[in-house]
C-alpha positions in Angstrom: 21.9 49.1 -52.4 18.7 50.0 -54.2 16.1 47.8 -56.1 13.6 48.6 -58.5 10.9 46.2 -59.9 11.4 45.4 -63.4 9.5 47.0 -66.5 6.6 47.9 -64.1 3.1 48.2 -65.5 3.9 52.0 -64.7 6.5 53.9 -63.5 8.3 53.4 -59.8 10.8 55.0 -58.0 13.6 53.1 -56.9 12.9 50.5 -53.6 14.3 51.7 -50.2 16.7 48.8 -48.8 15.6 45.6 -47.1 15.9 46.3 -43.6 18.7 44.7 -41.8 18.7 43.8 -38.2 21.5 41.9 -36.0 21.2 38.2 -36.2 18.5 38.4 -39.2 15.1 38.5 -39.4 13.4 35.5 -37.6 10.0 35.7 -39.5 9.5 37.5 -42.7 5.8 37.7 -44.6 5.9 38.5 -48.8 3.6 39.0 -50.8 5.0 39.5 -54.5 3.5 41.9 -56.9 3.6 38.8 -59.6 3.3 39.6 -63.0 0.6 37.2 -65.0 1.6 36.7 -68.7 -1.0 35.8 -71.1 0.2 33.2 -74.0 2.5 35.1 -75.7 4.6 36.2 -72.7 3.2 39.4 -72.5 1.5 41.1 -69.8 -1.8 40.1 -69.6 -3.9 42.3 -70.5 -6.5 42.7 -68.0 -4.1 43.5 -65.4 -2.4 46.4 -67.6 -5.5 48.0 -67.9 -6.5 47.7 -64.2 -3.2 49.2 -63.5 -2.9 48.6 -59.4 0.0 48.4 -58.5 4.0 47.9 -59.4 4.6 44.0 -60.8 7.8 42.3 -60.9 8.8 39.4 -63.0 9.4 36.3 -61.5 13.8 36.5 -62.4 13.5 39.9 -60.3 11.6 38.3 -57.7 13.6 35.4 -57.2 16.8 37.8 -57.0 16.1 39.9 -54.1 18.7 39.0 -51.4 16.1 37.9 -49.0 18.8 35.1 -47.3 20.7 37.6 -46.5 18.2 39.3 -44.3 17.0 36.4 -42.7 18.1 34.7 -39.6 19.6 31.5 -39.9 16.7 29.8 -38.2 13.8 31.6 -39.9 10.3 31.3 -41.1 8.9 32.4 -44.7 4.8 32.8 -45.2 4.9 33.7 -48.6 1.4 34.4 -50.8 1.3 33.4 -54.4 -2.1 33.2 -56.7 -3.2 29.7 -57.4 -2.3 29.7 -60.9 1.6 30.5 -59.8 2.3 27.8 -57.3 5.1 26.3 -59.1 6.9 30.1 -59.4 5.9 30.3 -55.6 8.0 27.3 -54.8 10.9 29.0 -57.4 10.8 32.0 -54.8 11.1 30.3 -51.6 14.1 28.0 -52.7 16.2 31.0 -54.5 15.0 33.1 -51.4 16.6 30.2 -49.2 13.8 28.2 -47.0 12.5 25.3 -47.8 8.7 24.2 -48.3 6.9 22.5 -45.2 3.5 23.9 -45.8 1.0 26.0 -46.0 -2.0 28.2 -45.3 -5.3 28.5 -47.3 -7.2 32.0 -47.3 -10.6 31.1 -48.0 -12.5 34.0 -49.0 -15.7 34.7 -47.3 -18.9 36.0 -47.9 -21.2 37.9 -44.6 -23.0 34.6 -44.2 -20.1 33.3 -44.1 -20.3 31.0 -47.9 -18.3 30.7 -50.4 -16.9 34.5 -52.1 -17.7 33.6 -55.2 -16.9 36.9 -57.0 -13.0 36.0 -57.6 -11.7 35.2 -61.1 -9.9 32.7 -62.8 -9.7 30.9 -66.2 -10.8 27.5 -65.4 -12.3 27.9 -61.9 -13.8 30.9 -60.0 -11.2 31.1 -57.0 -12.0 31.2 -53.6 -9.5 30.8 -52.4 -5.4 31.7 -52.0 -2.5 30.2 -50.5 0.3 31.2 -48.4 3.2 29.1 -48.1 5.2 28.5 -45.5 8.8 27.7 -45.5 12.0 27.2 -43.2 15.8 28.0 -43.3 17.6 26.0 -41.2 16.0 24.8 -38.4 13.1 26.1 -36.5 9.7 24.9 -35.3 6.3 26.6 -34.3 5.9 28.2 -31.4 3.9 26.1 -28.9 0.0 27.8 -29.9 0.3 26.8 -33.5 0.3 23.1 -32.7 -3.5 23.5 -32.0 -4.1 26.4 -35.1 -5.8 24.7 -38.2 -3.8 25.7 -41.7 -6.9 27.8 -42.9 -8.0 31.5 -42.7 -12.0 32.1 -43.6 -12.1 35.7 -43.5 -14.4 38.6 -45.7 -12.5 40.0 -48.5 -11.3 43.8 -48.9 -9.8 46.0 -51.8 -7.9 44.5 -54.4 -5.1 42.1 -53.5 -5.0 43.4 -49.4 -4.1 40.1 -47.6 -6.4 39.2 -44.3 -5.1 41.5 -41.4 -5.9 38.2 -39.2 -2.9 36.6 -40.8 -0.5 39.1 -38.3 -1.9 37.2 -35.4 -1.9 34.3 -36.5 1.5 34.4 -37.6 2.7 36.2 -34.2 1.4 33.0 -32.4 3.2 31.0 -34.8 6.7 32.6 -35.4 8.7 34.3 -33.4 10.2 37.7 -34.1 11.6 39.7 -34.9 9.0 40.3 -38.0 9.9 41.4 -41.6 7.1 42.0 -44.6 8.0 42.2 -47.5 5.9 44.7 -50.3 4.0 46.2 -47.2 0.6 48.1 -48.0 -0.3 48.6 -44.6 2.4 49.1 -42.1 1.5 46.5 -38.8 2.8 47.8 -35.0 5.9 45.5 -34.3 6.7 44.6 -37.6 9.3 46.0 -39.9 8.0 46.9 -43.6 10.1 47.2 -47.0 8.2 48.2 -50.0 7.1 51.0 -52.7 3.8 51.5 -50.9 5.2 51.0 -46.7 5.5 54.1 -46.3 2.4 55.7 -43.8 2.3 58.7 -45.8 1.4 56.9 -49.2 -1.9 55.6 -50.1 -2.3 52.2 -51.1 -3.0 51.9 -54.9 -5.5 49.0 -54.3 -9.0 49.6 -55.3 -11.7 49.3 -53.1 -15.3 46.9 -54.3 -18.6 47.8 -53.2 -19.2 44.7 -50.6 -15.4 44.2 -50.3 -15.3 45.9 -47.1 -14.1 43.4 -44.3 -16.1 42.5 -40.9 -16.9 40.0 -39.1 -18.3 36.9 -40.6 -22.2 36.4 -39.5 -23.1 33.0 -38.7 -26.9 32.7 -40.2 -29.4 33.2 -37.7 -32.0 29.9 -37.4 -35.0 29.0 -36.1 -34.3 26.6 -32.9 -35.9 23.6 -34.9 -35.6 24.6 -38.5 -33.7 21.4 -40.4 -30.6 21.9 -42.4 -29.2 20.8 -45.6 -26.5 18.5 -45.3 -24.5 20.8 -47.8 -25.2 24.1 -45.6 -24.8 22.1 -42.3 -21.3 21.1 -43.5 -20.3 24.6 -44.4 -21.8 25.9 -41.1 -20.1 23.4 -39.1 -16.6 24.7 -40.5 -17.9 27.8 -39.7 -18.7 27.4 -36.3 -15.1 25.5 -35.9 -13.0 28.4 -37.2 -14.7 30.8 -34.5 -14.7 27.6 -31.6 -11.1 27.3 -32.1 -10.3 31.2 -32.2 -11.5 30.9 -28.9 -15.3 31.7 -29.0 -17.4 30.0 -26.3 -19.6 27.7 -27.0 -22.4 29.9 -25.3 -21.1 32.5 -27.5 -22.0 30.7 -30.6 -25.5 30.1 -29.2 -25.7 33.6 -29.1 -24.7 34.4 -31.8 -26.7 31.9 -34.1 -29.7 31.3 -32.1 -29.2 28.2 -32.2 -29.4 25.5 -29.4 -26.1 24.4 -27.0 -27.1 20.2 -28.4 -26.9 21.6 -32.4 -24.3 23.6 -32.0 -22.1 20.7 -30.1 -23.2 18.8 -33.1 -22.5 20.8 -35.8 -18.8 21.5 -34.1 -18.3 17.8 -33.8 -19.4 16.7 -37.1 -16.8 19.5 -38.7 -14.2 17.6 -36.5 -13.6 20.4 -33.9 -11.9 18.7 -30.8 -14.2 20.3 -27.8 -12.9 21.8 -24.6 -13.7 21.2 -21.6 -17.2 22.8 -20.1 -15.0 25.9 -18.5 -12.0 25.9 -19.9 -10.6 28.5 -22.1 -8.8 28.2 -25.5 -5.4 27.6 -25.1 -4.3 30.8 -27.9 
């Protein structure tokens, strides 16, 4: 069986198979190539002249025989811009799972703020969600209980998810692993997609600051005072790495700032603290 995306903004070749593997696929991450229409239905036209990648509409989206390829106990993360939510949840019921929740990508500058160079009509976006749904019957594996639903990570090229959502979700959901319109190919994970293949280049277009890395918490002076705004945002910060599994003396390190504020700061962004010598328990 073959599959090709509808009335693409340019021409594709036709869609290998899904995979299929005995007993299903236990875990299977999507992200659709969704087609924004402006009000007349049409293409929108700012994404026909960027010209990225292969779109699908939503009727061709919603047909693929996912069910079929997953397990009868499975797990769906499936992306989907802000402005599409309500198609999102289309997707995941014709696809078979049902919404629990979900996971929110906040996008990241170096320091660590707010990337505040996304787009959108009525507010710049910051953000993206993933959603996360079930067939049948199947919780999380025992590490997620302590993971928070958020992922604060530096953006790269144009529409590449963050690769920290492969561990995240290997702690999460057990395998075997399926994604679904692959760009980069992960170890352990089956791929299905017009760009999976290692020998193509991904079509996404690469930004001058888009570039990934580490976030850098800013450096302070041991006694300088903080905005309650920045302290906040620093706090969350701090939290994200803490419950990673960074050390609190890591933290110090890395921020120059002292064991007492950084305890603070952790506590105040409502991180539940380990204790003195004990690692994280991911």
């Amino acid at each position: 069986m073959t599959l090709q995306a509808s009335a693409p903004l340019r021409a594709n070749d036709e869609i290998r198979p899904i995979p299929t593997i005995d007993g299903g696929f236990k875990t299977i991450l999507a992200d659709p190539p969704w087609r924004f229409a402006n009000r007349t239905g049409k293409v929108a036209p700012e994404h026909r002249r960027l010209d990225r990648y292969s779109t699908m509409d939503l009727q061709s989206i919603c047909d693929l025989p996912v069910a079929r390829h997953a397990a009868d106990n499975a797990h769906l993360y499936l992306w989907v811009p802000n402005a599409l939510l309500p198609e999102g949840l289309r997707v995941m019921e014709a696809w078979g799972f049902r919404y629990v929740s979900n996971v929110v990508w906040a996008k990241r500058r170096k320091d660590g703020g707010p990337d505040g160079r996304g787009v959108g009509f009525y507010f710049r976006n910051v953000t993206e969600l993933m959603l996360f749904g079930v067939k049948g019957r199947m919780r999380t594996l025992d590490p997620a209980r302590s993971m928070v639903n958020m992922l604060e990570t530096r953006k790269r090229e144009h529409s590449r998810k963050p690769d920290e959502q492969y561990p995240m979700i290997e702690a999460a959901s057990p395998g075997p692993y399926l994604e679904m319109f692959a760009r980069h190919a992960q170890p352990g994970w089956h791929a299905w997609g017009d760009e999976s293949d290692d020998s193509l280049e991904p079509r996404g277009q690469a930004h001058r600051g888009y570039t990934g890395g580490p976030i850098e918490a800013p450096r302070l002076q041991p006694h300088a005072r903080i905005k309650k705004d920045a302290a906040e945002e620093l706090g969350l910060h701090l939290r994200q790495r803490y419950e990673a599994g960074c050390s609190i003396g890591a933290l110090v390190e890395e921020s120059s700032m002292s064991i007492s504020r950084v305890r603070k700061l952790l506590i105040d962004a409502g991180a539940e603290l380990r204790p003195p010598g004990r690692p994280s328990k991911r």
